[in-house]
Every structure is written in structure tokens, then in C-alpha cells.
VOGU-3710 file (C-alpha; in Angstrom, 3 decimals, decimal comma):
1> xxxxxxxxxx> 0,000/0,000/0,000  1,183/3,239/-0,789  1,654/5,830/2,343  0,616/9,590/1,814  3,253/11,393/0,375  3,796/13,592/3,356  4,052/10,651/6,532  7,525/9,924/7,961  9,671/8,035/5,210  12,397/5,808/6,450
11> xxxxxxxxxx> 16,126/5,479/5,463  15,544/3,519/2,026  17,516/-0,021/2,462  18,227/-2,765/-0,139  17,420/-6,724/0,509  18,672/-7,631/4,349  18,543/-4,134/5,578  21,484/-3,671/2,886  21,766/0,302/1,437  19,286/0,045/-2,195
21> xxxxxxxxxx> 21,443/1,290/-4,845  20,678/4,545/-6,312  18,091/3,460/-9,190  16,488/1,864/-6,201  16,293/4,476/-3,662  14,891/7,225/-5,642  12,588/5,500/-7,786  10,632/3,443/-5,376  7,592/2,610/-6,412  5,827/3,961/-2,958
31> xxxxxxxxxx> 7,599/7,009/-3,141  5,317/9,337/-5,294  1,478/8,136/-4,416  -0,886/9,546/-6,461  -2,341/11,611/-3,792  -0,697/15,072/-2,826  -1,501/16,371/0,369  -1,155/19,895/0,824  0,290/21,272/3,474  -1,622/24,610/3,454
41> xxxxxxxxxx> -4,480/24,985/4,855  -7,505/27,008/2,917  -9,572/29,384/4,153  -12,041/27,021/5,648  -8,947/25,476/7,746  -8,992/22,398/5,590  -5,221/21,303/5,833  -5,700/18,461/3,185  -7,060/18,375/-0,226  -6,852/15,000/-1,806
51> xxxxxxxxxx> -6,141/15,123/-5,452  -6,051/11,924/-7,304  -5,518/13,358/-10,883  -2,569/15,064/-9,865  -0,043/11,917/-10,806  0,315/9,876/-13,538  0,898/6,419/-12,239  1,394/4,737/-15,654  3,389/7,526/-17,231  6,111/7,590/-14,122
61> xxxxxxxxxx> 6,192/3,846/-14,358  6,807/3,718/-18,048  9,308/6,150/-17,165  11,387/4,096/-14,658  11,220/1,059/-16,941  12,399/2,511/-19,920  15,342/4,334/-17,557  16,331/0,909/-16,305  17,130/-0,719/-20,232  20,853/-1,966/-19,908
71> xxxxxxxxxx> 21,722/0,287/-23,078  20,092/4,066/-21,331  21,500/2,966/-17,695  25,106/2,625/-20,058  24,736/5,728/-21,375  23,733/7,696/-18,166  26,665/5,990/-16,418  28,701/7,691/-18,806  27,530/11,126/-17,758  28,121/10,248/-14,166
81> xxxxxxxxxx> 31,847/9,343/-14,970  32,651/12,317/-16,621  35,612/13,886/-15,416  36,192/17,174/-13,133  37,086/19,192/-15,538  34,903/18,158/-18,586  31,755/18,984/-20,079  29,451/16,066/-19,311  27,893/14,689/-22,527  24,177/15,288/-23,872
91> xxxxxxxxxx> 22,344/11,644/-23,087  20,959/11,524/-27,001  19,741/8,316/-27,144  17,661/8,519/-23,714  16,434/11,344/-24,821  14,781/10,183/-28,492  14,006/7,222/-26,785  11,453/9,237/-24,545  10,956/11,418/-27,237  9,842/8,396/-29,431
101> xxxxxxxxxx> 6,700/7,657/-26,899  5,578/11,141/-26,495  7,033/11,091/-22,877  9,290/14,058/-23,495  6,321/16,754/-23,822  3,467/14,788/-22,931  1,192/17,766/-22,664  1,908/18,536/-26,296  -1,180/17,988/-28,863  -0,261/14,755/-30,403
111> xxxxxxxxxx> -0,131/16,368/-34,068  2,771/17,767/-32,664  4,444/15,156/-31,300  2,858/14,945/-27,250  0,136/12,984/-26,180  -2,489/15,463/-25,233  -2,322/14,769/-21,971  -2,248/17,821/-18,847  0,767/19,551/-17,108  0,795/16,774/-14,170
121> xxxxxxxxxx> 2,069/14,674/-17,232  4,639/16,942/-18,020  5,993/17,328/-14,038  6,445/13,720/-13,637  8,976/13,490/-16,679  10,346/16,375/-15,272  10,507/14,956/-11,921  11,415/11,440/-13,164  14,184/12,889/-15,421  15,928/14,482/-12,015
131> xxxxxxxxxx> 15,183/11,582/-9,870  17,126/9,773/-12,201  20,245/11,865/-12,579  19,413/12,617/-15,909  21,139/16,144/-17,487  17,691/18,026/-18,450  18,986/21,799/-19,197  18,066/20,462/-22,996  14,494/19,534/-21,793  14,303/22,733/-20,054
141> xxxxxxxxxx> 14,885/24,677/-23,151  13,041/22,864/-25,724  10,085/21,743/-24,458  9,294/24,252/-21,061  10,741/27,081/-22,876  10,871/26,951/-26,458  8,768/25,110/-27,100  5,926/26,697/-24,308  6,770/29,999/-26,447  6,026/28,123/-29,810
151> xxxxxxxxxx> 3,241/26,606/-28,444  1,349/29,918/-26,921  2,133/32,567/-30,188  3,822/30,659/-32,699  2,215/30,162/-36,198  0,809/27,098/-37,026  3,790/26,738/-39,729  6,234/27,536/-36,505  4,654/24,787/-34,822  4,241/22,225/-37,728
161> xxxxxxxxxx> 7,754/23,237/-38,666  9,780/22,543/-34,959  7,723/21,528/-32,290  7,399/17,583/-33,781  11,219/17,376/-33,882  11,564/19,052/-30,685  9,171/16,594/-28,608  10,841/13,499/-30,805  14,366/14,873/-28,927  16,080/15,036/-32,371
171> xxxxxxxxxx> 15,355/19,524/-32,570  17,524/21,446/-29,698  16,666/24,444/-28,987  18,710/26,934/-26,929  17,136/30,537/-24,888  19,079/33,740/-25,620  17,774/36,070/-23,079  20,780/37,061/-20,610  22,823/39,879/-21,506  26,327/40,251/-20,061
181> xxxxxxxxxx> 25,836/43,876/-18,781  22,231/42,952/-17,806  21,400/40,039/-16,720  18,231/38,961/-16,782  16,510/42,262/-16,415  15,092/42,791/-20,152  14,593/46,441/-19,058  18,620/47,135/-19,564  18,428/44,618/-22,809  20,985/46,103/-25,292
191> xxxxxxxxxx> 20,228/43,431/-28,361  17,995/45,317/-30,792  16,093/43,799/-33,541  15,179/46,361/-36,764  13,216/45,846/-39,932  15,375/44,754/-43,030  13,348/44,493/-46,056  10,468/42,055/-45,851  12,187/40,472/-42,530  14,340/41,377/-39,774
201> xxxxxxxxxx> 17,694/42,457/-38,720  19,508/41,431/-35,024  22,725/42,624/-33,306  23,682/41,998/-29,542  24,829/39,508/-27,344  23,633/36,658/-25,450  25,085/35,139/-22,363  25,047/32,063/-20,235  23,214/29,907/-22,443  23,188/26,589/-21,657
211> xxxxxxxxxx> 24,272/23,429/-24,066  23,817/25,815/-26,785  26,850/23,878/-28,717  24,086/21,250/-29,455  21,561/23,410/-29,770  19,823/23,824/-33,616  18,320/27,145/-32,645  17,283/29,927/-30,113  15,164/31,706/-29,243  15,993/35,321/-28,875
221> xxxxxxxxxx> 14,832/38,146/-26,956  15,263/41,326/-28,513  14,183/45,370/-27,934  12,552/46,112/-31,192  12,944/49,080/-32,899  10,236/50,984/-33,741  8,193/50,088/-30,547  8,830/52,814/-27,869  11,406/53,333/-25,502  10,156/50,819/-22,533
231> xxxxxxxxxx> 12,056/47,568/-23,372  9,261/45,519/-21,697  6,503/46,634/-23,988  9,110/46,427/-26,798  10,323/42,712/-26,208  10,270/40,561/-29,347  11,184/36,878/-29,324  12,700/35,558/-32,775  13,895/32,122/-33,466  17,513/32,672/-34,640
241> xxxxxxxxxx> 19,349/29,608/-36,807  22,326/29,168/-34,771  24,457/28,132/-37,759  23,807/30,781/-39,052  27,138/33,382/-40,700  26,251/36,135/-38,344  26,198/33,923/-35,257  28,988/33,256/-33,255  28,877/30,656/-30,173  31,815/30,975/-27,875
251> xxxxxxxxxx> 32,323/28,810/-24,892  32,423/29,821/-20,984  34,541/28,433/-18,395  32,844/27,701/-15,533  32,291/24,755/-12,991  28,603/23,470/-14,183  28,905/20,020/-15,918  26,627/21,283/-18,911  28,597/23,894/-20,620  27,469/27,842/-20,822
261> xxxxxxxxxx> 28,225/29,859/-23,854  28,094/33,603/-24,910  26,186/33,977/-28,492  27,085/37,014/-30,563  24,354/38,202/-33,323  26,420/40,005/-35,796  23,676/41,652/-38,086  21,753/38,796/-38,320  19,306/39,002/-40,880  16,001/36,819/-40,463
271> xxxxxxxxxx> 12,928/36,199/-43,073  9,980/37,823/-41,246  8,078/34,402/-39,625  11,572/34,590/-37,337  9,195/35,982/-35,448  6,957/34,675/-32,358  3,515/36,254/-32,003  3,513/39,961/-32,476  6,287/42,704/-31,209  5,909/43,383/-27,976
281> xxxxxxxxxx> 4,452/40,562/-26,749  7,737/38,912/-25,763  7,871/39,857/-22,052  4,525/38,264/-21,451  5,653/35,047/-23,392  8,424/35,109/-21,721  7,199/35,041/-17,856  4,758/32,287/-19,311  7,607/29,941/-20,534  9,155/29,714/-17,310
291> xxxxxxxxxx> 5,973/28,638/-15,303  7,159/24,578/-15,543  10,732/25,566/-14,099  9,449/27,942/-11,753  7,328/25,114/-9,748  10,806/23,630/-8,586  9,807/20,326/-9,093  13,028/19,636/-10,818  14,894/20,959/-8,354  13,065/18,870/-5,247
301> xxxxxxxxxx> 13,565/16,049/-7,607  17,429/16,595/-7,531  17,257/16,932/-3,744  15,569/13,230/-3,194  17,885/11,649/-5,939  21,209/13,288/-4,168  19,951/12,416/-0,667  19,050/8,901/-0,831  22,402/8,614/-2,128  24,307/10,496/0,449
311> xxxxxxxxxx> 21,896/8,202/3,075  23,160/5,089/1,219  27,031/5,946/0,970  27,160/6,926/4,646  26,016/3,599/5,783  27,746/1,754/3,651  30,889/3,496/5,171  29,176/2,900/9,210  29,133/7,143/9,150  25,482/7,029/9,405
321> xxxxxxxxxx> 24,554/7,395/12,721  27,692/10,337/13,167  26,233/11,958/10,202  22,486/12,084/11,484  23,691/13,378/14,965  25,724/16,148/13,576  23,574/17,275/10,375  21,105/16,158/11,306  19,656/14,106/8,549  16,074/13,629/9,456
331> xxxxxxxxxx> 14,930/17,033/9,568  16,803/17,416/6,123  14,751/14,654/4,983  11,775/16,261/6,389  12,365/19,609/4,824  12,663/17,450/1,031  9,338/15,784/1,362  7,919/19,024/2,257  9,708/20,935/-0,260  8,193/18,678/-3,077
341> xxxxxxxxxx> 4,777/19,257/-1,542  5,177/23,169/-2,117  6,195/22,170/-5,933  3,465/20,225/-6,534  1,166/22,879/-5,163  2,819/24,567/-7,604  2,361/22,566/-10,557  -1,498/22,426/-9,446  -1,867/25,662/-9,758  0,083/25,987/-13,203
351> xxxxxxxxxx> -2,295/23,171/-14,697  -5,438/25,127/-13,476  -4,683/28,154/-14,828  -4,243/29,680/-11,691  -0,417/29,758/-10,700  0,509/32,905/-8,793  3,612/34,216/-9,479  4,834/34,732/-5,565  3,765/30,942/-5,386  6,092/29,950/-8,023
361> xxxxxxxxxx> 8,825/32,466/-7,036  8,329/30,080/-3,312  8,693/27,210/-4,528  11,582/27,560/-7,131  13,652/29,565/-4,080  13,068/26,463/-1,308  13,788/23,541/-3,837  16,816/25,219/-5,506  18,269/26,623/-2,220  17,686/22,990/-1,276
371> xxxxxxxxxx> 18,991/21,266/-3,760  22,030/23,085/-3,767  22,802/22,618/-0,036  22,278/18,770/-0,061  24,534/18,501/-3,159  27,367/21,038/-1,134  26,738/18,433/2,204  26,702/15,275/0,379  30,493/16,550/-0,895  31,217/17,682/2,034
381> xxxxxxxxxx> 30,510/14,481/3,854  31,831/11,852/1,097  35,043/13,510/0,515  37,449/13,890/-2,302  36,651/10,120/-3,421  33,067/10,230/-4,342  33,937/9,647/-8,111  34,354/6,426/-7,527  31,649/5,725/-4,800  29,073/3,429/-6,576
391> xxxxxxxxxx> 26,427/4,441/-3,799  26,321/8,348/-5,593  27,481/7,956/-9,044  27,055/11,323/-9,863  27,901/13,428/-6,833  31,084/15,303/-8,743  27,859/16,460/-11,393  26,188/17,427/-8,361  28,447/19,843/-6,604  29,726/20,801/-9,871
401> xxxxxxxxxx> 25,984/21,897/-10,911  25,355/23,405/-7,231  26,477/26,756/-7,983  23,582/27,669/-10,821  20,832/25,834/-9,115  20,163/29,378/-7,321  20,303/30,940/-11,099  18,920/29,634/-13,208  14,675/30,687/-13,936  15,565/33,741/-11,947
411> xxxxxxxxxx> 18,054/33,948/-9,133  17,008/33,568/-5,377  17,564/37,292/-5,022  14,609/37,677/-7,533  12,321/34,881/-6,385  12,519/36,727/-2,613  11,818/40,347/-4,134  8,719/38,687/-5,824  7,719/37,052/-2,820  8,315/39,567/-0,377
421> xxxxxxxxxx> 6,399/42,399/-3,248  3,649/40,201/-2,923  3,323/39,582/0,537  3,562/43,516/1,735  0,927/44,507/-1,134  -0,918/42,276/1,345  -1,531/38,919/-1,117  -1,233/35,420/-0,152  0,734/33,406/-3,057  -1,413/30,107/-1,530
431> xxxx> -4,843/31,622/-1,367  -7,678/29,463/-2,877  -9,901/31,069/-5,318  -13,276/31,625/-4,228
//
């Protein structure tokens, strides 16, 4: 029987009290019920609202099955081995191979290559994916941002054109929003995109744009010209060919195991359906993209993974007990089950139409900041040697991807202004409609 998703979960253990190995421990099949309990209560004081629909049994277990095929565990294991100093490598063929049953955007239409089937769908890849240690900044791009963008003011010949070969897994796409004297603000966005002829001209940069070496194309914000001064209302978003002659991709040294890159638009001229909806609807589409992201369920997925595979390596090494009096572990654990409830709430409220944006800027802060300080104590704890513990394959990914977990969809610093704006106009991010 499965237990609500929010009662005490023990230590996960293998056959004879043995530690499970990683595949085991964070893809049990009691682990994600499909019943989420919410931990807020309404304004009736009702503390629990039972929500059947929310999961997708069958979809999470095809999931796990297809995860466990000796030829995708190979190829993940080859991630996980990649070396300190090294890009880790884009897992293609797990990738088409979910893209192949529609699991990759299952809320998609099916004409273009989903299965027509509701955001819960598209949260338990999402949550599957991290559970599984599986890189997803490609996923993240394509199908939640991209392809959300395509998908909400895109033509139907934009759609018809990329969005099958982006849910197949065989069409990367890549976001060029950040701008290296701006950040993510779009109101200090230099890049500028002009009429030229029957199309359109671009020049600027791009910065910290993930994977964008395997990437077939952006999508670019960009102040256009023509459209006031007020780079918000002015925001166009153009998908950019990045083999294109005027685009140059240049690598960035950092620590994160899926490489960043700086994209320079040199002139770029585009045919006029470069273009996503109309200009000046950009900033709109763009706060829309990021709602699946925003919900942190990615990010409380990569908590769980990293750890039940901290719990596991400590008691295989008899540091177990040491480690739970000193940090603590249980209340840790606590906080992760609790931190997945508050991204699920989330995702509820993005499938109803109804996500608020302080709720989402919540959620995304907790399960990032989260994340990010089990991966830094799971290194801490394991030492210099965890490359070669085979109870956390993939802890030298972890810490290396730490850092960004705090960036990326909007830093923390943003998520508590949004939060905190909300809260002193005197909202409530978890109020239920009436």
C-alpha cells in the first residue's frame, strides 16, 4: 500500500537491511502516491485536499522502466563518470528514446508530437528525469521554454515546422535572453532587432546559455525598434538559426557540468516568420515559458535523488549514525518531502490556470536553495573520493551543478523580491480562489 506522500519516510535499504542502490532508492515505487496532500491549509482550515488526478501512475512507471534498459543505464553511467574538468555529454539516445513515446512533452497535442495529456504529465517526466540523474537543461529549453513559447504565439507553420522534432528529442533548442551587462533584467536589454526588407535584422549579445553547442536554434529576446522606448513593452522573441554566418557561439569556463556559452548576433538578418507572435508581446511570453521551471519540481527532484544517495554511501561506510547526529539528517529529509509538496502545489496551480507568481517564485527559491545545499553536504561528507563511490554515481555532477541551481529561472535574489512584493501589497501566493 502506498503511504501519503507527506508521513515519515524511512532510510531507504536494499534486501537484508542492505543500502538500495541509487536506481532503487529514488525511484521506489511507494515514493510518489498519487495523492498530494497539501500542506496549506484554505480558508475554511482544511489542511488536506486530496487530489487523485494530480499523478500519472502509468506515465512515471513507463518512465522508470524505460530508464532501467541496460543500453540508457550505459549511457547515463557515462555522464556520471565524466571527469572534473569536462563537459558532461548530452544523453541523445535517452532522450529520443522518450521522445519516441511522447514522454518528453506529454502535454503537447499529439499532431505535434505529445500525447495530449495535462501539465501533471509533463511534471512527472520532469521529476522522473531528475530523480534519475538525468542532465535536463536540454528539456528545459526545448520543451518548457521553447517550445511553451512556440506553443502559446507561434504560427501554425512555426509549430508544424519545430515543435514535432523538438518533442521526438532530435530539434535542440537553446534561450538567448541574458545579456552580459544585464542580466536577466530585459529592461537594460541592449540586443535590438530592426526591420530589413520584408524580414528582420539582429545585433547583440547573449550570455550564459546553456548546451547551446548542441543546440539547432534559439530563441531570442530582442528590444525592437520601432516600438517605444520601454524595453518591456518592446520585447520581441525571434527564433535565430544558430548556424547561421552572423552567429557566433563561444564557450564559458565555468564549474557546471553542462557547458554555458556567450552567443554574438552580428547583423543577423532573419525572413519575417523569425518571429513569435507579435512585437511586444515577448515579455509576457516570456514570464509564461518559465511557469514549468518555476514550480521547482526539478529541483526537489534533484534533492531526493542526491539524498538517498548520500543516506546510502554513509552507511555503507558505518558514518550514518555520526552523520544524522551532527547534520542532522532527518529534519533534512523532512524539509525534502515538504519541499516537493510546495512544488506540486505549484504545478497544481500551473495546470489550473491559476499559478501565482509569488507561489512559483516560493517554490523555485526552497527547492533550488535545497537542492544546492544537499549537493554542497553530500560533498562535504563523502570527501574527495566520491567519483568512484558506486552508492552516488554522480555526486562530482552534483556539486559541480550546485552553484547555478540558485540561477537559473531567476536567481534567489529575484524569487525573494517577488515574494516579499507580494506579501507587503498584502496577497497570499497560496490563497484558494473563491
Amino acid at each position: 500500500m502506498s503511504r501519503p506522500v507527506d508521513e515519515p519516510r524511512p532510510v531507504a535499504a536494499g534486501p537484508a537491511g542492505r543500502p538500495a542502490p541509487p536506481d532503487e532508492l529514488s525511484a521506489a515505487p511507494d515514493e510518489f502516491p498519487g495523492t498530494i496532500r497539501r500542506a496549506f491549509p484554505n480558508n475554511d482550515g482544511v489542511s488536506v485536499l486530496a487530489a487523485s488526478a494530480i499523478d500519472d501512475p502509468e506515465l512515471r512507471s513507463g518512465i522508470r522502466n524505460l530508464l532501467r534498459k541496460p543500453e540508457l543505464r550505459a549511457e547515463l553511467e557515462r555522464v556520471w563518470a565524466t571527469p572534473p574538468d569536462a563537459d558532461c555529454p548530452h544523453p541523445e539516445r535517452v532522450y529520443r528514446e522518450l521522445g519516441e513515446r511522447g514522454w518528453l512533452a506529454p502535454h503537447w497535442p499529439r499532431r505535434y508530437g505529445g500525447l495530449a495529456a495535462s501539465a501533471y504529465a509533463t511534471a512527472v517526466t520532469a521529476e522522473e528525469l531528475a530523480l534519475h540523474g538525468v542532465p535536463d537543461s536540454v528539456r528545459v529549453n526545448t520543451i518548457d521554454n521553447a517550445g511553451a513559447t512556440l506553443l502559446a504565439a507561434g504560427s501554425e507553420e512555426q509549430r508544424q515546422r519545430f515543435c514535432p522534432g523538438m518533442a521526438a528529442g532530435e530539434i535542440v533548442f537553446s534561450v538567448l535572453y541574458t545579456e552580459p551587462h544585464a542580466g536577466s533584467d530585459l529592461g537594460s536589454m541592449a540586443t535590438t532587432a530592426e526591420p530589413a526588407g520584408d524580414g528582420w535584422r539582429l545585433a547583440g549579445t547573449k550570455t550564459w546559455n546553456a548546451r547551446t553547442a548542441q543546440a539547432h536554434f534559439g530563441v531570442c529576446a530582442a528590444r525592437v525598434r520601432g516600438h517605444g522606448d520601454n524595453a518591456y513593452a518592446a520585447t520581441g522573441l525571434f527564433v535565430v538559426p544558430l548556424d547561421h554566418p552572423g552567429v557566433r557561439v563561444e564557450p564559458i569556463a565555468t564549474v557546471n557540468p553542462e557547458r554555458f556559452f556567450t552567443v554574438r548576433l552580428d547583423d543577423v538578418v532573419l525572413p519575417a516568420d523569425a518571429l513569435v507572435g507579435a512585437p511586444g508581446q515577448g515579455w509576457s511570453l516570456l514570464s509564461e515559458a518559465l511557469g514549468m521551471e518555476r514550480t521547482g519540481v526539478c529541483f526537489a527532484g534533484r534533492a531526493r535523488r542526491w539524498f538517498d544517495q548520500l543516506v546510502a554511501a554513509l552507511h555503507a561506510r558505518g558514518q550514518l549514525e555520526e552523520a544524522e547526529r551532527v547534520h542532522r539528517l532527518g529534519a533534512l529529509d523532512a524539509e525534502i518531502r515538504s519541499c516537493r509538496l510546495l512544488a506540486w502545489r505549484a504545478v497544481q496551480g500551473l495546470a489550473e490556470g491559476r499559478l501565482n507568481g509569488a507561489a512559483a517564485a516560493a517554490a523555485k527559491w526552497w527547492t533550488s536553495e535545497l537542492a544546492q545545499r544537499v549537493a554542497w553536504l553530500a560533498f562535504d561528507l563523502l570527501g574527495p573520493a566520491v567519483h568512484s563511490d558506486r552508492h552516488f554515481p554522480d555526486l562530482v555532477l552534483a556539486a559541480r551543478e550546485a552553484p547555478g541551481l540558485t540561477l537559473a529561472a531567476g536567481t534567489s535574489e529575484i524569487q525573494l523580491t517577488t515574494l516579499a512584493t507580494d506579501l507587503l501589497d498584502g496577497g497570499d501566493p497560496w490563497e484558494e480562489p473563491t
